[in-house]
Structure formats: C-alpha cells, structure tokens
KOLFI-279757 format. One record per residue (C-alpha): x, y, z. Coordinates in steps of 0.05 Angstrom, whole numbers, plus 5000, padded with zeros to 4 digits. Example, Ala and Ser with C-alpha at 12.3 -4.5 7.8 and 13.67 -1.06 7.14 Angstrom:
2
<pt c1="5246" c2="4910" c3="5156"/>
<pt c1="5273" c2="4979" c3="5143"/>
% end
This chain:
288
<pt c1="5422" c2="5299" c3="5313"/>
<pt c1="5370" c2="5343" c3="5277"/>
<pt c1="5386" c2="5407" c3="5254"/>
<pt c1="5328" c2="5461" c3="5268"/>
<pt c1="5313" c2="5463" c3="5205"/>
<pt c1="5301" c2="5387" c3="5208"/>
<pt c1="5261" c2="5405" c3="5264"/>
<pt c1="5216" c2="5450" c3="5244"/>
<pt c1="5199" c2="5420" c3="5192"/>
<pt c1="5174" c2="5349" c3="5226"/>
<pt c1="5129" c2="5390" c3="5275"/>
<pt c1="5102" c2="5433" c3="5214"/>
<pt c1="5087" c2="5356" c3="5180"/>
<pt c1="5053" c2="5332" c3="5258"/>
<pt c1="5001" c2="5401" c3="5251"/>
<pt c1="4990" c2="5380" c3="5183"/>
<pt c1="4971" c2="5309" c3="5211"/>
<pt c1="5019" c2="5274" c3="5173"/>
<pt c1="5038" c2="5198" c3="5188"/>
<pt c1="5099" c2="5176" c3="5214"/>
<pt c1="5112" c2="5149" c3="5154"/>
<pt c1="5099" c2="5206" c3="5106"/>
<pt c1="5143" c2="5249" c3="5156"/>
<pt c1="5196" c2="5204" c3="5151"/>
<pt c1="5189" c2="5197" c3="5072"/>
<pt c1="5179" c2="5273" c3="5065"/>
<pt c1="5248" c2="5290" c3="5112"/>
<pt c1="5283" c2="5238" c3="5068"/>
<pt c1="5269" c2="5271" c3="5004"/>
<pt c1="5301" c2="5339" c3="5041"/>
<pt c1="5360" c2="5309" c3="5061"/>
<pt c1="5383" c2="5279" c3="4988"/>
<pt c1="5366" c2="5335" c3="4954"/>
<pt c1="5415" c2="5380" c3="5017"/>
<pt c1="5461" c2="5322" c3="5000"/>
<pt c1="5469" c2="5330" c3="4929"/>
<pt c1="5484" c2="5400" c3="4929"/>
<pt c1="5529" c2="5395" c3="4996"/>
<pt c1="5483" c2="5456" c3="5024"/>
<pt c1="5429" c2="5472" c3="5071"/>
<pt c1="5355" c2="5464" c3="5038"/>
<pt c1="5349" c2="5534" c3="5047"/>
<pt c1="5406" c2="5564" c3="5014"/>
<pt c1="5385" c2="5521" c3="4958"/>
<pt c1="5359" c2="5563" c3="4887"/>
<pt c1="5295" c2="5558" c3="4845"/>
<pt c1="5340" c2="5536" c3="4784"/>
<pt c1="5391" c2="5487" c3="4827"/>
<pt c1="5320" c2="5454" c3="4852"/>
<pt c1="5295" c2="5451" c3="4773"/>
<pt c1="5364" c2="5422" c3="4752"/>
<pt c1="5355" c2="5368" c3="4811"/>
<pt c1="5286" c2="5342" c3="4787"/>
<pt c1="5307" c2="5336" c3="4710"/>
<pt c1="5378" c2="5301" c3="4748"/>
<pt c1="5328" c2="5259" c3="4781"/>
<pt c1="5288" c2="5240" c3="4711"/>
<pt c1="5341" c2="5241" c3="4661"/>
<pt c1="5405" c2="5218" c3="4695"/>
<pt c1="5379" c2="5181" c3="4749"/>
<pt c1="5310" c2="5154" c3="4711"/>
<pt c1="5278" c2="5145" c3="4770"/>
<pt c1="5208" c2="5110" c3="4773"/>
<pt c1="5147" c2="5166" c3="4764"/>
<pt c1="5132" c2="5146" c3="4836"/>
<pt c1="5191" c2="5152" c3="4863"/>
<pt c1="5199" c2="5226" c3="4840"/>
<pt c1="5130" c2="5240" c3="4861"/>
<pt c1="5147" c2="5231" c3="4934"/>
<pt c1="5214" c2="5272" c3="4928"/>
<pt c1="5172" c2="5335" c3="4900"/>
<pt c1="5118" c2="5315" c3="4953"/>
<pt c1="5168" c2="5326" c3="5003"/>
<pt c1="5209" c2="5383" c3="4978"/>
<pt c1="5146" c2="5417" c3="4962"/>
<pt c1="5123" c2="5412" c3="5034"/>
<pt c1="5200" c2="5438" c3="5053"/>
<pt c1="5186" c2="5501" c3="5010"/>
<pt c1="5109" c2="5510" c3="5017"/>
<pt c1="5103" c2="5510" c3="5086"/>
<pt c1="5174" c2="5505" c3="5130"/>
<pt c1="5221" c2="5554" c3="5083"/>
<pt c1="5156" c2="5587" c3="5059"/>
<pt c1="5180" c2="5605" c3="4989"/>
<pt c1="5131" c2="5611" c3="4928"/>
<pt c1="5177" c2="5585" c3="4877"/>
<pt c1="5140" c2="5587" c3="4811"/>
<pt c1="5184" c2="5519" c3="4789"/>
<pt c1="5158" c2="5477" c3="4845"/>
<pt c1="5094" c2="5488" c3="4808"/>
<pt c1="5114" c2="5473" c3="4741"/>
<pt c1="5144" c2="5391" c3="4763"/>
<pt c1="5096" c2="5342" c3="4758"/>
<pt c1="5125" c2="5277" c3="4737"/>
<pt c1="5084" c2="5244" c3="4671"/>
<pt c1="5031" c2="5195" c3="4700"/>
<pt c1="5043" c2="5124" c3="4684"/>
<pt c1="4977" c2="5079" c3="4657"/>
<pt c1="4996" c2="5021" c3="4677"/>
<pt c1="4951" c2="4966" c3="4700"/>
<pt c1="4967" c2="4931" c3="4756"/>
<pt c1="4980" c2="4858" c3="4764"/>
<pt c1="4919" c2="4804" c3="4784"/>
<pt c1="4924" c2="4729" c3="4806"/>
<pt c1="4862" c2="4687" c3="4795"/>
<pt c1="4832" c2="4661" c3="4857"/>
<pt c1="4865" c2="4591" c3="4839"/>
<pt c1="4932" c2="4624" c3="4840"/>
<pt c1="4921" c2="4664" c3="4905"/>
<pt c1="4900" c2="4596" c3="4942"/>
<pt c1="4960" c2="4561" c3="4901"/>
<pt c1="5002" c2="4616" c3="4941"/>
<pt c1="4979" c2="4619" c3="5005"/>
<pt c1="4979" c2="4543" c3="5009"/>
<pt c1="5049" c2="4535" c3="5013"/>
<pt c1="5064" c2="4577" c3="5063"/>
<pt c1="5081" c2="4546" c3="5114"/>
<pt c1="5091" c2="4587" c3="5173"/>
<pt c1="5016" c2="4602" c3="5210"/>
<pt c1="5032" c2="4672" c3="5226"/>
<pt c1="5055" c2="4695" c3="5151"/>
<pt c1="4993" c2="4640" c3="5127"/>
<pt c1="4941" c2="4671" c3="5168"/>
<pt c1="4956" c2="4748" c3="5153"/>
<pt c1="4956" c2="4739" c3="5081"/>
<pt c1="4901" c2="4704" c3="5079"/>
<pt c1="4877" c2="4759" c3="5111"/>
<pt c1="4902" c2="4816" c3="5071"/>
<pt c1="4876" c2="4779" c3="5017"/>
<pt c1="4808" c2="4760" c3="5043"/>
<pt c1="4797" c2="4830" c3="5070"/>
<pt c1="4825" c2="4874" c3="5017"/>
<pt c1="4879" c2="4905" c3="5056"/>
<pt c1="4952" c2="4941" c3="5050"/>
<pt c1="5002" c2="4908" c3="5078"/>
<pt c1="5019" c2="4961" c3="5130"/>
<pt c1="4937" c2="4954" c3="5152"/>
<pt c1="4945" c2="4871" c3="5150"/>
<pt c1="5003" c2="4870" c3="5201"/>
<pt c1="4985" c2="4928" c3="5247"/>
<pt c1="4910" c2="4896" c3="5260"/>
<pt c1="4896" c2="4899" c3="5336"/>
<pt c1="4849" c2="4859" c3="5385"/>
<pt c1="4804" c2="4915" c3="5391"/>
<pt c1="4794" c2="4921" c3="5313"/>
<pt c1="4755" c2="4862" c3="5302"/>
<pt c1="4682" c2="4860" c3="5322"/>
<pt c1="4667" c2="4791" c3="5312"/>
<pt c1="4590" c2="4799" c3="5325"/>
<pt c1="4577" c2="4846" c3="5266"/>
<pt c1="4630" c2="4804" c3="5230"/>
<pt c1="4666" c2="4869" c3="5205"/>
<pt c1="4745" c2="4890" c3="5211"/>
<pt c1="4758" c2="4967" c3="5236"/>
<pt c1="4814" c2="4991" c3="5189"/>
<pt c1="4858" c2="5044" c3="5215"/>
<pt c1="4871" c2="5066" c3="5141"/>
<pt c1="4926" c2="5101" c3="5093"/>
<pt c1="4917" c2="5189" c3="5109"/>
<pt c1="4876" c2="5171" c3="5175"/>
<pt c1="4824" c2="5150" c3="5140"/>
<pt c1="4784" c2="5098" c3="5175"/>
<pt c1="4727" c2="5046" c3="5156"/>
<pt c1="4699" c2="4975" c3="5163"/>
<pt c1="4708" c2="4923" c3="5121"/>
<pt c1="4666" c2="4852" c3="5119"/>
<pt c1="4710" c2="4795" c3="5157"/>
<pt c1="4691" c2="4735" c3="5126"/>
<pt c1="4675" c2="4674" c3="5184"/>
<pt c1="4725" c2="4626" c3="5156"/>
<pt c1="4775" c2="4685" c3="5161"/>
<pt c1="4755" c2="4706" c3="5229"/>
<pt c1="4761" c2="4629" c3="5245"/>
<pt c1="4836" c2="4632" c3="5231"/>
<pt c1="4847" c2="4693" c3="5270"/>
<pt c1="4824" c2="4658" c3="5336"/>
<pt c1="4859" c2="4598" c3="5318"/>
<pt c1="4926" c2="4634" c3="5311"/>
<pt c1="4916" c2="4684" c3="5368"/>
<pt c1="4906" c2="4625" c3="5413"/>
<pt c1="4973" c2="4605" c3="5392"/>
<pt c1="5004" c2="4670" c3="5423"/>
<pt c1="4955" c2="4704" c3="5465"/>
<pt c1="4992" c2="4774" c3="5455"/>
<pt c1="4946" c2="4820" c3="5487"/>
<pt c1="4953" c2="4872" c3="5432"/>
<pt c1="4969" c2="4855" c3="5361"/>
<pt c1="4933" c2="4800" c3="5320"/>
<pt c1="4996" c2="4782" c3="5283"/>
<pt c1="5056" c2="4790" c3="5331"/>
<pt c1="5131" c2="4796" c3="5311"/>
<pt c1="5161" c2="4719" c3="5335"/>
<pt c1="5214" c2="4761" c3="5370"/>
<pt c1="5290" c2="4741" c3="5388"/>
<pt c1="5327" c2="4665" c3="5382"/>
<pt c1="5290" c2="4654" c3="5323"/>
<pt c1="5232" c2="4623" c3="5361"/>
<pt c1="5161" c2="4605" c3="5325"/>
<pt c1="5120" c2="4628" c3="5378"/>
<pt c1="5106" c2="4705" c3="5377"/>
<pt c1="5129" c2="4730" c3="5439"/>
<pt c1="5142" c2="4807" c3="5418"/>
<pt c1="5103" c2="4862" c3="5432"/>
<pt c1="5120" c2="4886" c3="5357"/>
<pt c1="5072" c2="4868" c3="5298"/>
<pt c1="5096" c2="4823" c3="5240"/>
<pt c1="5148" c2="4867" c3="5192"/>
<pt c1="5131" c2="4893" c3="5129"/>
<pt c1="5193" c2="4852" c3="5101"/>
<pt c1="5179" c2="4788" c3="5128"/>
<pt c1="5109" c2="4786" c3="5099"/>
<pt c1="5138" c2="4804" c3="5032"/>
<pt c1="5185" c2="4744" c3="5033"/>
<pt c1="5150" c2="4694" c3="5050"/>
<pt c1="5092" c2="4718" c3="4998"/>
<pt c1="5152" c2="4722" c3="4948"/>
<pt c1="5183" c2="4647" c3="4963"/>
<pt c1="5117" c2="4618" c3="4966"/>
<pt c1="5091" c2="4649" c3="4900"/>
<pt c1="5166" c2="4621" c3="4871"/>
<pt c1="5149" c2="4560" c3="4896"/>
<pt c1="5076" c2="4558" c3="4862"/>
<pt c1="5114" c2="4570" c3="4801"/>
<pt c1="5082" c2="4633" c3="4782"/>
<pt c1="5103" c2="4688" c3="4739"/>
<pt c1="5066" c2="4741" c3="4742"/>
<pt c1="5105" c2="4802" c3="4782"/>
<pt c1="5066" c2="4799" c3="4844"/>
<pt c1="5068" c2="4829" c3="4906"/>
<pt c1="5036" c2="4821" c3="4974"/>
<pt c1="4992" c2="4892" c3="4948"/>
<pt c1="4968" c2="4844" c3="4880"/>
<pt c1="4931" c2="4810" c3="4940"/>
<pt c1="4888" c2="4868" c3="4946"/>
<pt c1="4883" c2="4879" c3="4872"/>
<pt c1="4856" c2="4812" c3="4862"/>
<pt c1="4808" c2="4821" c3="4918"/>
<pt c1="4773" c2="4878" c3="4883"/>
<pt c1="4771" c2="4850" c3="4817"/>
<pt c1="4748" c2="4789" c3="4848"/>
<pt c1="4681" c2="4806" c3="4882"/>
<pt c1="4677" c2="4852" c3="4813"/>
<pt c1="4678" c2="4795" c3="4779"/>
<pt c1="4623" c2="4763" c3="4823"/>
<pt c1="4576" c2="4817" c3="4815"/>
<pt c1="4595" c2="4862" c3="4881"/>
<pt c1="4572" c2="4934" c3="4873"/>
<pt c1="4634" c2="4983" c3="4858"/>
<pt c1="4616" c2="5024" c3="4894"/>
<pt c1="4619" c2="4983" c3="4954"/>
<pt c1="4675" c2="4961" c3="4938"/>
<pt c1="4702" c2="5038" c3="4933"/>
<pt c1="4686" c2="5034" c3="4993"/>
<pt c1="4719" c2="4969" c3="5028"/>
<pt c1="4782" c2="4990" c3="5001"/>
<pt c1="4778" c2="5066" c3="5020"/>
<pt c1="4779" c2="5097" c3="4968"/>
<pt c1="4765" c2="5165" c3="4959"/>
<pt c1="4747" c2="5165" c3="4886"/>
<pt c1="4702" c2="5113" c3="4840"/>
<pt c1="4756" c2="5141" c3="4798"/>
<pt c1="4811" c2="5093" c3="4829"/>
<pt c1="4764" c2="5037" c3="4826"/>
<pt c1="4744" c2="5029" c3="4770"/>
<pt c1="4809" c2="5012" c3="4745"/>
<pt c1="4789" c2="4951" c3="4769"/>
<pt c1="4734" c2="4949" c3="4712"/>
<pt c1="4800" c2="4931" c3="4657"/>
<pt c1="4810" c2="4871" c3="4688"/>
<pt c1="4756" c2="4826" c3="4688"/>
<pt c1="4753" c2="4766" c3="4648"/>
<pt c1="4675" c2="4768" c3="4650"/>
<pt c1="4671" c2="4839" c3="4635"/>
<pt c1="4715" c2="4832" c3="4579"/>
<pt c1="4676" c2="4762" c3="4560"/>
<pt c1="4610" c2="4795" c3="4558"/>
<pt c1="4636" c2="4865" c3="4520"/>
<pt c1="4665" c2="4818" c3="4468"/>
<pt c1="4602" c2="4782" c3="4459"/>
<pt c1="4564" c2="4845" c3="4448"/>
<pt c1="4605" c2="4867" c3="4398"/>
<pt c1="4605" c2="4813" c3="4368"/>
<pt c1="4525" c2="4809" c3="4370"/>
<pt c1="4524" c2="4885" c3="4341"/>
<pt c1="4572" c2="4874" c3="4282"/>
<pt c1="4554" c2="4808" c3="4270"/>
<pt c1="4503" c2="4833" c3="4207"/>
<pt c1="4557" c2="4890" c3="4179"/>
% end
C-alpha cells in the first residue's frame, strides 16, 4: 500500500506530465535509496544522500545510465515533493560516457529478421526496423496510427512527443497481412494470450521481453557477434538512409529527436562517410 509520501509524489509526477513509465522508474529510485538507509526519504540528510550516490559509483559501479535515472528520480523527490534545495543534488552528475553505439549492415539486419520465425515477432521488427522505432513505440502501434493513404506511421513518441514517420509499402503490406491473421480491433501487434496459442487473441500488445528474445535467438542463430539489441534496429536505420544520402535533418526528424546534436552521432558511423573523408585526405597529403 502506498505511503502518502508515495502518494504525493506520483500525482506531483502526473501534473508534471510524466509517463507511466518514468513515474514508475522515478518512485523506484525513492524507494532503494529509503531502503538502504532503513528510513523515510524525508528524514534522509544532504550528506547520507551524497554518500549514497558515491555508494552507488564506487561500491556498486553502476552503469552511468543507470545512476542517471536514480538522481533523476531522487531529484524530482527533493525538487518538487519534499521541496528541499539541497546544494549536493546539484553538484551529482554522473561522467557522460562516448560511446558509440552498435550498427548491423543491412545484410545482417535481413540475415536476422529472416529467421524468425514466428509472424508476429517477424513482422514488428521488421517494422521497428523499417520505421526507425523504440521498441516500446513498435509494440504499442494501434489501428488508428497508420494512415495508409499518405503512407506515413503516427508515433505516439518517448516525453509525449509525437510525429509521422514514412511507412514503407512493402512494410505496410505485412501489416495487413498479419492483422488479417488476428483481426484485434485495437493493437497491430497483439499479445498471443493464454495456452500458448499462436493466434493473438489478447487485448494486450506484444511484450517488451518477448520481442527482445526472439531478436536475441534469431541474431544467435545468424551467428552474429556484434552486441545487439532490438534498439541497434533503429541505429542502423538512421545510419542507413545516412548512408544513402537522406537529409539529417529529416532524419532528426523521423526519429524525434529534439537535437541535430543526437543525430549526428550517426555521422561516425558510416562506411561511405568514412570512405570518402579518407580519400580526401588522402588527395590533400598526397604531394606533402
């Protein structure tokens, strides 16, 4: 049962217009750090909540991701629920990792997704992949989000942060050829529900787990190395129509992203960019 503490602090997270998700991330982060202390959040000090974040890095050595959503959500606690302007809260910002992230060629994402074998896990991916989406926007697609005459996908984005996205026609092909296998009058990809039968029967979209382990076998099974994900999907796509000459800033756009700052990341990791920089070096210190 929450406390109403607990309380007050999901309806302060619903008028900040939080997701369920981020409200359930941001109470979570609350609740370990009440647990390791054996206290109330709120009898908790400045210096026991300092000692808890270097805990956190130096005992713990928890991922820089990781203890960014724990300050997110402790911060939140303290900002705006305990309202206490702790100067400490402030000073914790966990180093920022550069790390590039992982891309499959197109010959390796078709390797994948042809040996999966189930249609439902088959189709979505091909669709997360085809449409440059998360994996929480792939499975959560509705009926009503795909206007086939324009061709384009309504995305129901991460912050509530909508747009449209191109939906390619062999794509959109696949989509009617699976719904017609379920005809669930909501969800595009449907949970297969209870007994373990094929045909999705639940009024629950696929799960986020499911997805992941059937990208995981298959990509096993294609013999491939490289520490994918269901999210390199949407890596790839980017770097992919970079590759083929797509505007950036379109695709900025297509994955909704509020910066050209996060895209261009994207920039690193094409072959042909890096081809045709090498060249011109080459050209230019050809004559030193």
């Amino acid at each position: 049962m929450a406390t109403p503490l607990r309380k007050r602090m999901i309806e302060d997270l619903q008028l900040r217009g939080m997701s369920k998700k981020t409200q359930d991330s941001y109470v979570r982060s609350v609740r370990k750090l009440a647990e390791h202390y054996h206290k109330s959040p709120d009898q908790i000090t400045e210096e026991e909540l300092r000692q808890y974040f270097l805990y956190l890095t130096n005992v713990k050595k928890y991922a820089r991701a990781t203890v960014t959503i724990a300050l997110c959500g402790i911060k939140f606690f303290y900002n705006y629920t305990s309202r206490r302007d702790w100067p400490s809260v402030k000073l914790i910002r966990p180093k920022r990792e550069k790390k590039l992230p992982v891309i499959l060629s197109v010959e390796e994402v078709r390797k994948i997704i042809g040996l999966i074998r189930l249609e439902r896990y088959r189709t979505c991916l091909s669709t997360i992949y085809s449409c440059g989406l998360r994996l929480q926007e792939g499975i959560s697609l509705r009926i009503e989000d795909v206007d086939s005459g324009r061709l384009l996908l309504h995305i129901h984005g991460k912050g509530s942060k909508d747009r449209y996205v191109p939906l390619p026609p062999k794509t959109l092909e696949l989509m009617r050829e699976f719904w017609k296998a379920h005809r669930n009058p909501t969800w595009i990809f449907p949970s297969p529900g209870r007994c373990g039968l094929d045909m999705p029967i639940s009024n629950e979209p696929l799960s986020r787990t499911s997805v992941q382990n059937a990208f995981r076998q298959a990509r096993i099974e294609a013999g491939i190395h490289k520490r994918a994900t269901v999210h390199t999907l949407r890596h790839s796509y980017a770097t992919h129509l970079l590759e083929a000459g797509v505007n950036l800033r379109l695709i900025q756009e297509y994955l909704g992203h509020n910066t050209p700052t996060t895209t261009s990341v994207y920039t690193h990791l094409t072959d042909k960019a890096q081809s045709s920089a090498a060249q011109t070096i080459n050209r230019l210190m050809a004559d030193l």
